[in-house]
N, C-alpha and C positions, 0 to 999 in steps of 0.2 A: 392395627385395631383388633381386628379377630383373624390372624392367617391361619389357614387350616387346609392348604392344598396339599402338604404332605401325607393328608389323612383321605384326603376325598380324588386323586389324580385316578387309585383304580376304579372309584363307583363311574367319575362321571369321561373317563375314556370313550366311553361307546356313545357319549352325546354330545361331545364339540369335536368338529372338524375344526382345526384353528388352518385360517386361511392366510397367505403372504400377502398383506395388508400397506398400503401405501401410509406413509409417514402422517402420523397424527399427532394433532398438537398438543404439547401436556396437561395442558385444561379436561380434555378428556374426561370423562367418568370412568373409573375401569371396570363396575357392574355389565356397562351396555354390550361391551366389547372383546370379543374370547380373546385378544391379542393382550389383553391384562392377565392379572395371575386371578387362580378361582378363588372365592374364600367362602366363607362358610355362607352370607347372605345369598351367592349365586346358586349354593344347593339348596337352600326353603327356597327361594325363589321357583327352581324348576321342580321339587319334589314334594314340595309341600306339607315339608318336614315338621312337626313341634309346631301345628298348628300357627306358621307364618304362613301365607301366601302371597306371593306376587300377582293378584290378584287379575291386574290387567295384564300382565308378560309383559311387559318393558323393561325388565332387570333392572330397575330403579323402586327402593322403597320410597314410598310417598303414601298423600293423604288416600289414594285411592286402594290400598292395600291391607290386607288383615295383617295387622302388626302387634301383638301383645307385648315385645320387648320393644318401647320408642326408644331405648339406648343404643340397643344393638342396629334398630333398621330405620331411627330418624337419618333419611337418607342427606337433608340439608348439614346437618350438625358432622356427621360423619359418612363422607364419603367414599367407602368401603377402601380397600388396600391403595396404598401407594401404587405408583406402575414398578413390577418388579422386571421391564425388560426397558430398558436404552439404549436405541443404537449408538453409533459414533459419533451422532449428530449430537446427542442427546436429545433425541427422539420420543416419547414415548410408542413403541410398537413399529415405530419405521424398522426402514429395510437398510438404509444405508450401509457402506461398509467402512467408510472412512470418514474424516469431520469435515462439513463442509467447508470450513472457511484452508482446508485443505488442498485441499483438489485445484489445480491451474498449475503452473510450470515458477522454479523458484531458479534463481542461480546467487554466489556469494553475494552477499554483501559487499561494499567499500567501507564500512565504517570499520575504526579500530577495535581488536577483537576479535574480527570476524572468524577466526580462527585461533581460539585458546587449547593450553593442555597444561596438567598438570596430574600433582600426585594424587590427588583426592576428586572426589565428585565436585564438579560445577569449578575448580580452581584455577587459577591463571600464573600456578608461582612460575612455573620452566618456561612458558613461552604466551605471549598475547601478538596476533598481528598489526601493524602499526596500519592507520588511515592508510586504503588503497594498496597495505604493506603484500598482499597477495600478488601471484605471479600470473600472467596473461594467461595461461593454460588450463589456470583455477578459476579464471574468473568468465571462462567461454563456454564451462560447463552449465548444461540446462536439465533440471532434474522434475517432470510432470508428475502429479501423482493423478491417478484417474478414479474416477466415480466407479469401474467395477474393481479396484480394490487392488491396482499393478503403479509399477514405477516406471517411467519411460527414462532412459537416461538417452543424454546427448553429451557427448563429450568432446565433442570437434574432432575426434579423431586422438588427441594425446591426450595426457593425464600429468601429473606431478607424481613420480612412483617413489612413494617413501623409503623404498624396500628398493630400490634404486639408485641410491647417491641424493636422494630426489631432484632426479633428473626425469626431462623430459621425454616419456615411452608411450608408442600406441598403445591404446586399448579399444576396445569396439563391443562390449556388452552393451545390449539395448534396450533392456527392463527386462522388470523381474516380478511375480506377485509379492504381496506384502499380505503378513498377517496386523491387526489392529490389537490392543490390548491396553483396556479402558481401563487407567491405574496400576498397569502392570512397572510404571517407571522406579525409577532409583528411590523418589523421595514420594510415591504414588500419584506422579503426573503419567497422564497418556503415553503408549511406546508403542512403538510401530517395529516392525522386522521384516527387513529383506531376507526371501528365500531364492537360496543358490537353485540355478535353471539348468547349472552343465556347463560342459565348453567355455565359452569367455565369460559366462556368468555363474563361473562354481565361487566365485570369491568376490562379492557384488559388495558396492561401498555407494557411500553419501558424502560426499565433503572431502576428505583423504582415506587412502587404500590402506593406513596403520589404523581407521578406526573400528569401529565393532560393526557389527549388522544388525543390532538392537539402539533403537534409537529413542531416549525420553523426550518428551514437549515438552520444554520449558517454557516457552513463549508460543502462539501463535493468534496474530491478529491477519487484520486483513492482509498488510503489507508484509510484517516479518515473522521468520518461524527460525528458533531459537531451538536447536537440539541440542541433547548430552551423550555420549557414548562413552563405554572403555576401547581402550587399545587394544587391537587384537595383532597376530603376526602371519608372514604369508600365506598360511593355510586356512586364515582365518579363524584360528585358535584364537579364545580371547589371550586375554596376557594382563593380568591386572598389575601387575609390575609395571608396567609401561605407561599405567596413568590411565587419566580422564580426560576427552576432547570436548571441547563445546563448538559450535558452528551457529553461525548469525545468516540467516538467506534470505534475500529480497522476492519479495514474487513481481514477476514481469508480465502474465499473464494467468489470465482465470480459467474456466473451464470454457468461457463463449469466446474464447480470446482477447477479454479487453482486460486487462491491468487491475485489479483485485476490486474495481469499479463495475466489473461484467461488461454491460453495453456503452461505458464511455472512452473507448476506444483504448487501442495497445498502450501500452505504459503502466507507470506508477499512479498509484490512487490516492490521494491524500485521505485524511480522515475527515467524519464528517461533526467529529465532534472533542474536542480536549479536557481534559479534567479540569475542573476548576476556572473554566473558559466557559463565555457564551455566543453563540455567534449573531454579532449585532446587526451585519450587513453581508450580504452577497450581490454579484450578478450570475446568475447562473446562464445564463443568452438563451433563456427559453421562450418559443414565439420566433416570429417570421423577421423582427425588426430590434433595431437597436434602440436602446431605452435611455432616449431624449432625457430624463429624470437624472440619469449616471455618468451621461457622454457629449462632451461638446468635441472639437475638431480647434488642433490651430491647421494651420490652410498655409498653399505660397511655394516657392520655393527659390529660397534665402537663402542656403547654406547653411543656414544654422550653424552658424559659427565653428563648423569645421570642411568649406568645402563640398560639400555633398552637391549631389546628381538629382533627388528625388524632386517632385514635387508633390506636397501633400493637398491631399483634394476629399473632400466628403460625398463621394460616389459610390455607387452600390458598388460597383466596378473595384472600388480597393479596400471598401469593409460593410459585413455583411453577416447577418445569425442565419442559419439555421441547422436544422438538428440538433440541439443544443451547444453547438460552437460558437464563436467570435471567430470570423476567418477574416485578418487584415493582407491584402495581397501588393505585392510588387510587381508592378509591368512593365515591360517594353514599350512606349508609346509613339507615337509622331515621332521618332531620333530621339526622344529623351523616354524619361521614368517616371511614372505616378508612384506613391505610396499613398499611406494613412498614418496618421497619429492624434491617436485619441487620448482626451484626457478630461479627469473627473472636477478640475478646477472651479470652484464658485458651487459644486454639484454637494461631490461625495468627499469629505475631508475627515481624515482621521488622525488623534495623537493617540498614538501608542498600541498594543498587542499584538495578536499573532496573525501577520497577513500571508496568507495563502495562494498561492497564483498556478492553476495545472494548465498547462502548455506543449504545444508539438513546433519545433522552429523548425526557420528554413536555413538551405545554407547555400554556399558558393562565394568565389570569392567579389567581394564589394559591399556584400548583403549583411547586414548589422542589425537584427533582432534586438529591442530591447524593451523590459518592462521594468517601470520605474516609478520613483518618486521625487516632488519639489516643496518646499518649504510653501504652504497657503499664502505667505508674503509676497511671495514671485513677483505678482505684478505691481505692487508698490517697492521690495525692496530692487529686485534682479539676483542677479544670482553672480557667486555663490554663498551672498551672504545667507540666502533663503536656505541651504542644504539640500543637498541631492542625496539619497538614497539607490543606488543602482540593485536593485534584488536580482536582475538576471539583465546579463550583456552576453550574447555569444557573436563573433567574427566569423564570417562565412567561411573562410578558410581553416578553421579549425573547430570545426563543427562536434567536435566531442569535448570541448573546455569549456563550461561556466565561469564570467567574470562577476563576483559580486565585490562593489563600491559605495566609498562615501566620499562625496565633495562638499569642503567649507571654506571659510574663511570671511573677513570683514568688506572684502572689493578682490575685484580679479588681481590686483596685483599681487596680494595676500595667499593666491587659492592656496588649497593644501588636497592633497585626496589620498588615501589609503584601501586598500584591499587586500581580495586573494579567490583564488579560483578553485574549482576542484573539475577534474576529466572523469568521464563517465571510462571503465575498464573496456578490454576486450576489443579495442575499436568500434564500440557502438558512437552511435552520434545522436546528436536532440531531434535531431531528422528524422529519426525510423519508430518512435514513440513518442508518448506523453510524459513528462517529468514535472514533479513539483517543486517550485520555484519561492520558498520561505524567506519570512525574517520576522523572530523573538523581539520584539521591540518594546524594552521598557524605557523607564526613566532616567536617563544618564549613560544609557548599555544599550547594545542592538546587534544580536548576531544571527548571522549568513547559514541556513539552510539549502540544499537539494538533495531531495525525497529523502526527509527527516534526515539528514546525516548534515552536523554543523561542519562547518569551515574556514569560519572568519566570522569574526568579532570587533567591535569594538567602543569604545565609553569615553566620558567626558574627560579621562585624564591626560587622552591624547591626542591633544588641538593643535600642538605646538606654539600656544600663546594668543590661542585665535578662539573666538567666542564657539563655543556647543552650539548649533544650530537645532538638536534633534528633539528635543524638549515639546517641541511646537506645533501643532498641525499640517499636516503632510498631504498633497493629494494626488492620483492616481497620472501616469501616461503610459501608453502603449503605442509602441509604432516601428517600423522596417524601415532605416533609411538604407540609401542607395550609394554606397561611394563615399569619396572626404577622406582627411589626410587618416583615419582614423575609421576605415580596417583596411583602406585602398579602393582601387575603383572596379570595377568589371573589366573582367576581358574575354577572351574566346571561349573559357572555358565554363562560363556563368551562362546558368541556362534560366528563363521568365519562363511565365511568371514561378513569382515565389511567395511562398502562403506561411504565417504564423497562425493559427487555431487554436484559440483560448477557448476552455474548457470551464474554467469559473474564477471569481476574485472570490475572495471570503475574508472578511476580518471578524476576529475574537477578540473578546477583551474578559 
């Protein structure tokens, strides 16, 4: 509108102390606040220049003010300069040094990708790594950025050494500060740079030891942060010959510790919202009790048609909210086993969209965690003419693989079921976090998520001569059974109880 601080910074030096001022929101006025820039209305303002006055001293033109230009000082119509300072937050006036949705602890991704290079910025022609295609020593790495402005790195002790055979070689640098630079990137996205500390940290990296120590933000949401670098060589010279990397990183933790959700606990944080999606239903398990409205119980214990130990029971004792969980538990009881198995049948039924499930499982072996789905026909037709939906099955005994399934066909003698799993890297396991638990579900098509990363699909062209089931109305069960031919039973080594902690259902459409 009117900048004029280049002209007025020596008059009015000896009248603002500009103070280190806690983050303010861009709504702001930048009149009221010396952490904006000066402009011409804040000298009539204080000097009562050319016959303006700020009459009341509130560094806001208004009706209460001597104003003969209402262009210049209608303070509603035009509100003096833009904010000429943003922190990394984009801030106006804050102090930050880095973006917030930055800051918490990232390590690779599994999706494919996760690790590209090529000859040009952002390109993939020489190398893309395949789903998972990364090596255990890449995927143990833990890289913190922190709110005053450093890197913490963890590296488990080895590294992938490019400049090595890339072979497996200790390394032990342990963070480094970082400078920020708002548009300093390749294509004027954000860059960040690691500065060399000395010792094991004169040649400090993010992702692999060939790339640069300037890093653009391609991407960064709550979950994933999407860098670009050049190649650089052991001295850390860049090397533009060598190409362009990009890196794909999951965040596993926030700055409170909890999974890019803050306070809902360690893990992965789904979103709260999809483009072009609405969300129509949730249970979020807020409140002391479970919501009779979403949840009935089947009860007994049958075997459910494979054998099993549990017996399912509607007792506080095996499911239970509070703090905003579903905690379903498995116990040791009287010689035998309680469980839960909850399900939204006759409740909460839906065809079709984006169902979301964020979850912490248990494990050991006999223990069978699963969230899932059944054809609304269930109790007239059975199953599997109704369709089963499995979005998450894990076996206690291998507590780092997600099984996701479909089961169909016209009677059991018919069934048919297809799948496919995906392992979380590193030897982590569903046991030590919270992971989300998807599936895309349209009309004819339905594929298999965990934490946004697909891995299994599949559509009506492959029944094997057996009716689609998935067209249809679908509703909700969760439950721990105990034993059965189908993960095995307990033995010495299976420690009760054992707790699955549901974090929320959500469907979009």
């Amino acid at each position: 509108m009117k900048h004029a601080s280049f002209l007025l910074a020596p008059v009015l030096a000896f009248v603002f102390a500009v103070p280190a001022l806690a983050q303010t929101d861009c709504g702001y006025q930048p009149d009221i606040d010396p952490d904006w820039s000066i402009g011409v209305s804040d000298v009539l303002g204080i000097l009562g220049l050319f016959g303006e006055v700020d009459t009341d001293q509130d560094y806001i033109w208004d009706s209460t003010d001597l104003c003969t230009d209402l262009t210049a000082c209608n303070y509603d119509a035009n509100p003096t300069e833009e904010c000429q300072y943003l922190d990394a937050f984009g801030v106006c006036g804050g102090t930050g040094l880095i973006p917030e949705l930055l800051v918490g602890s990232w390590r690779f991704s599994t999706v494919a990708g996760a690790v590209s290079v090529g000859p040009n910025p952002y390109s993939t022609d020489w190398f893309a790594s395949p789903l998972n295609g990364l090596q255990a020593a890449q995927y143990d790495d833990v890289y913190t950025f922190n709110a005053d402005g450093t890197l913490t790195m963890d590296y488990n002790g080895t590294i992938i050494d490019a400049f090595n055979g890339y072979s497996e070689q200790a390394y032990n640098c342990g963070g480094v500060p970082i400078t920020f630079t708002p548009g300093g990137g390749t294509s004027g996205e954000d860059q960040f740079s690691l500065v060399p500390s000395g010792g094991a940290c004169s040649c400090p990296f993010m992702g692999t030891n060939d790339g640069g120590m300037s890093y653009d933000i391609v991407e960064l949401t709550a979950n994933t942060l999407r860098i670009h670098t050049q190649t650089d060589d052991v001295n850390c010279n860049a090397n533009p010959a060598g190409g362009y990397f990009t890196y794909i990183f999951t965040k596993i933790s926030d700055s409170t510790g909890g999974g890019g959700g803050g306070t809902d606990g360690d893990g992965y944080q789904g979103a709260d919202s999809y483009p072009g999606k609405t969300l129509i239903w949730s249970d979020e398990f807020e409140g002391a009790n479970i919501n009779s409205a979403n949840w009935t119980y089947d009860l007994g214990a049958s075997g459910w048609g494979n054998n099993e130990w549990q017996n399912y029971t509607s007792s506080p004792n095996n499911s239970s909210v509070a703090d905003g969980f579903l905690t379903i538990t498995a116990r040791e009881e009287g010689g035998g086993y309680t469980s839960a198995r909850m399900k939204s049948v006759d409740l909460q039924e839906f065809q079709f969209g984006r169902i979301d499930i964020r979850a912490k499982l248990p494990e050991g072996q006999g223990i069978w965690p699963a969230l899932w789905m059944l054809g609304a026909n269930f109790p007239e037709g059975g199953w599997p003419q109704c369709g089963e939906i499995d979005i998450m099955e894990v076996v206690g005994h291998q507590p780092s693989t997600n099984h996701g399934t479909a089961h169909w066909g016209a009677n059991f003698g018919v069934h048919q079921y297809s799948g496919s799993s995906i392992t979380l890297p590193g030897g982590a396991k569903f046991s030590d976090a919270f992971h989300l638990f998807s599936i895309e579900w349209q009309q004819n098509s339905i594929v298999w998520y965990m934490d946004d990363q697909p891995y299994y699909s599949i559509d009506n062209t492959q029944m094997n001569g057996q009716p689609y089931p998935f067209n249809a109305p679908f509703f909700f069960i969760m439950n721990i059974a105990v034993g059965g031919n189908w993960p095995g039973y307990p033995d010495a080594t299976t420690v009760f109880p054992q707790t699955m902690m549901v974090d929320y259902v959500r469907v979009f459409q």
